[in-house]
Structure formats: C-alpha cells, structure tokens
C-alpha positions as CSV (number, residue, x, y, z in Angstrom):
1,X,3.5,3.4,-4.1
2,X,7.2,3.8,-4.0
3,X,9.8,3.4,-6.9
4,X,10.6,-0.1,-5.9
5,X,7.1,-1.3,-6.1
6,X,7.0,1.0,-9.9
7,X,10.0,-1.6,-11.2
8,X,8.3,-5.1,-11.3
9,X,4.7,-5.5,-12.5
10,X,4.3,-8.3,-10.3
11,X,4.9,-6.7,-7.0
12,X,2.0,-3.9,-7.3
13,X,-0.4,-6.7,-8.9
14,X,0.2,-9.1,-5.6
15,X,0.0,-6.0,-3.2
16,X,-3.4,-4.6,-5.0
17,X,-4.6,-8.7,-4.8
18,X,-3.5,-9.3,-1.2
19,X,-5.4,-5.8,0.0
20,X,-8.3,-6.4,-2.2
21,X,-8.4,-2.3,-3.1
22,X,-7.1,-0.7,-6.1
23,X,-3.3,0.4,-6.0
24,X,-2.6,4.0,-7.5
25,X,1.1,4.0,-8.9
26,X,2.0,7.3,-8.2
27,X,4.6,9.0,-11.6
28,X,6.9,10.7,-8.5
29,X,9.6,8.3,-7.4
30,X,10.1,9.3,-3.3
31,X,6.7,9.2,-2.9
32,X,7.0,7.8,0.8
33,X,10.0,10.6,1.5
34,X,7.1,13.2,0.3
35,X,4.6,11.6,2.6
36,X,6.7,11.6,5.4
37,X,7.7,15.8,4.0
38,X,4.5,16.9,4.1
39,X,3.3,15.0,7.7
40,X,6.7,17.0,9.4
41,X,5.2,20.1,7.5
42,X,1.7,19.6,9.2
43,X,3.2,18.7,12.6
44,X,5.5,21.8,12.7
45,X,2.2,23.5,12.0
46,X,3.5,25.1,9.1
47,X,0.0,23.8,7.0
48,X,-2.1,20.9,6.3
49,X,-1.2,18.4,4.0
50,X,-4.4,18.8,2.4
51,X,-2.9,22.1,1.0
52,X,-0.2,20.3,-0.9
53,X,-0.7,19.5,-4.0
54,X,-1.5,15.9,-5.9
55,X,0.8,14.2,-7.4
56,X,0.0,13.1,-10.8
57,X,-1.3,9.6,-10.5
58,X,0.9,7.2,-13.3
59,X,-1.1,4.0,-13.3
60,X,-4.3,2.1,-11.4
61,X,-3.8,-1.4,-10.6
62,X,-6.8,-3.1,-10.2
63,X,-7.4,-6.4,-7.8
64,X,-8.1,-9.3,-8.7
65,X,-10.8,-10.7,-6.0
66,X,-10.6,-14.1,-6.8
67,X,-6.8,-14.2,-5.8
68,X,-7.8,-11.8,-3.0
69,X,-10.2,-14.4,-1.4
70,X,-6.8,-16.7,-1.9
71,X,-4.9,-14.3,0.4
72,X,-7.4,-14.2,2.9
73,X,-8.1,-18.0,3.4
74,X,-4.2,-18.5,3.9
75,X,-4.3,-15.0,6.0
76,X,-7.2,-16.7,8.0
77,X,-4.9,-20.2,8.6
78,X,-2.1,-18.1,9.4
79,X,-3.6,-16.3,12.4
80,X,-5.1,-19.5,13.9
81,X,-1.7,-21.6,13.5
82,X,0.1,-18.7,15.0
83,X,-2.9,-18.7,18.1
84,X,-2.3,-22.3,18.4
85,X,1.5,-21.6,18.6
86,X,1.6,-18.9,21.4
87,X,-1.2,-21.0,23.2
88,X,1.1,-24.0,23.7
C-alpha cells in the first residue's frame, strides 16, 4: 500500500477488514508510482516485472472476518438498493 494508507493505523485495518485478505504494508513510500514504473518497463518490452526486485515488506495486517462479514452484508444491501434505484 501507499504512504497515505502507512500514516493512520485505521485506514489499512478497514481496507484489510472490508477485502477480507491480508494487507502487506510495503517500507517504500511510492509504491503505486513503482508499480506503475515497472508495468511501463514491461510494456516497452524492456523486461518483466517479475525481474524487478521485492520490496522489503514493513508490516502484515491481518483481517478481521468478523468485521469482514460486516462489510459484506452492507456491500450485499448496497448492490440491491442501488438495483432497485436504476430499476425505477
């Protein structure tokens, strides 16, 4: 995850909940601005981005399922309020 995600506590917690997988906080800060580096690096053909190396991995935040199945239900109403919505 990025830097902004890195300065609250709360923010990876509720992302790691809401997806129901782990979260890996990664220790570089641009880590979307590397991602998006080594896809142009793989599209100009100039190697796969399974040849760059992995960054060092700073922290694992790990979900908790019982919020997770919270998420879901209120996903889950969400989706059939919005179907009733654009049905109308």
């Amino acid at each position: 995850t990025g830097a902004a995600l890195k300065k609250s506590p709360v923010w990876p917690q509720i992302l790691a909940d809401v997806l129901g997988e782990p979260l890996l906080l990664c220790a570089e800060d641009e880590g979307s601005a590397r991602g998006a580096a080594l896809w142009a690096r793989e599209r100009l053909g100039l190697g796969a981005v399974q040849e760059a190396p992995t960054p060092a991995i700073e922290a694992t935040i790990t979900p908790d399922f019982h919020r997770h199945a919270t998420y879901q239900t209120a996903r889950e109403r969400h989706e059939t309020l919005l179907e009733k919505l654009l049905s109308a």
